[in-house]
C-alpha positions in Angstrom: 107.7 95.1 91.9 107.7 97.7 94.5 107.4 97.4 98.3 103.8 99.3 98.0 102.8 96.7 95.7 104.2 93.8 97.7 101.8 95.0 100.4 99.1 95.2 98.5 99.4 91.9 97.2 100.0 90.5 100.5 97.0 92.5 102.1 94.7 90.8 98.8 95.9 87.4 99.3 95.8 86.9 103.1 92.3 88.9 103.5 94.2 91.8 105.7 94.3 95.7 105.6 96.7 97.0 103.8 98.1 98.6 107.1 98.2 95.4 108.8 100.3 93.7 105.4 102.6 96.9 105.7 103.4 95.7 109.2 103.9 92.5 108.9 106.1 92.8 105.7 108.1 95.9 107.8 108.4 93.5 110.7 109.9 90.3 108.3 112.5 92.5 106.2 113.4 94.3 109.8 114.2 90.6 111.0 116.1 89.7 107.7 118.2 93.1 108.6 118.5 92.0 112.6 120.0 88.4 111.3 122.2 89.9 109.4 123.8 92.3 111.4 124.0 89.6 114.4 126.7 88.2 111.5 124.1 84.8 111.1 122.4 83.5 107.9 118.8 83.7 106.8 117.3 80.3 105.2 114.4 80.2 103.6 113.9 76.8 102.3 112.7 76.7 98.4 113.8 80.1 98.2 117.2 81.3 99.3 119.7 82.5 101.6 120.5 86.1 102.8 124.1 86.4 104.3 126.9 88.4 105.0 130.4 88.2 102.9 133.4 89.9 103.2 134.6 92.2 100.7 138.2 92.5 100.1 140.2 96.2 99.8 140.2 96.9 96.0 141.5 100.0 93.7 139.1 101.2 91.8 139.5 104.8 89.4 136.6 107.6 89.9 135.3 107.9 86.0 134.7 111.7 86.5 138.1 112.7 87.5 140.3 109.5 86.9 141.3 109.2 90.3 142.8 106.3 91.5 141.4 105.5 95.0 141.1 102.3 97.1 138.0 100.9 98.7 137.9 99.6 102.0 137.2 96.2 102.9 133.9 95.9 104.7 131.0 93.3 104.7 128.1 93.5 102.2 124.8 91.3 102.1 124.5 89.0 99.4 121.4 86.5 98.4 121.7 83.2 97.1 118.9 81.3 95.3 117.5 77.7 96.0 117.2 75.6 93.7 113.5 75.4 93.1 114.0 79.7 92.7 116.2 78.5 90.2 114.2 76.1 88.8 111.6 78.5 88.7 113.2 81.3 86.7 114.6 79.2 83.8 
């Protein structure tokens, strides 16, 4: 599913225009992103948790030229499922 189709379903389901779904989907993921970068979690109950890990310095070979180079540590985002996502999926 797309992000153009996310609004659309959004704007169907909550009896808005599409431009006002596009906003208010722009505005949520914008938060998620503000969270995030503050270093803090994002918990939505019965459906997950964005946060932020740290990723460790690894070696890792280029397949095109077999280089051998090393990645830097940095943070990434990472998104855990509830339970009831779980639950859901199975």
């Amino acid at each position: 599913m797309t992000k153009k189709q996310i609004i659309s379903l959004v704007a169907t389901k909550a009896h808005l225009t599409k431009r006002a779904a596009g906003e208010a989907v722009d505005v949520f993921l914008a938060e998620i992103v503000n969270v995030l970068r503050k270093g803090d979690k994002v918990v939505l109950s019965g459906f997950g948790t964005f946060k932020l890990t740290d990723v460790k310095d690894k070696p890792v070979i280029v397949p095109h030229t077999k280089e051998r180079k090393i990645v830097k540590g940095h943070k990434a985002a990472r998104f855990v499922p509830g339970k009831p996502l779980k639950k859901a999926v199975k």
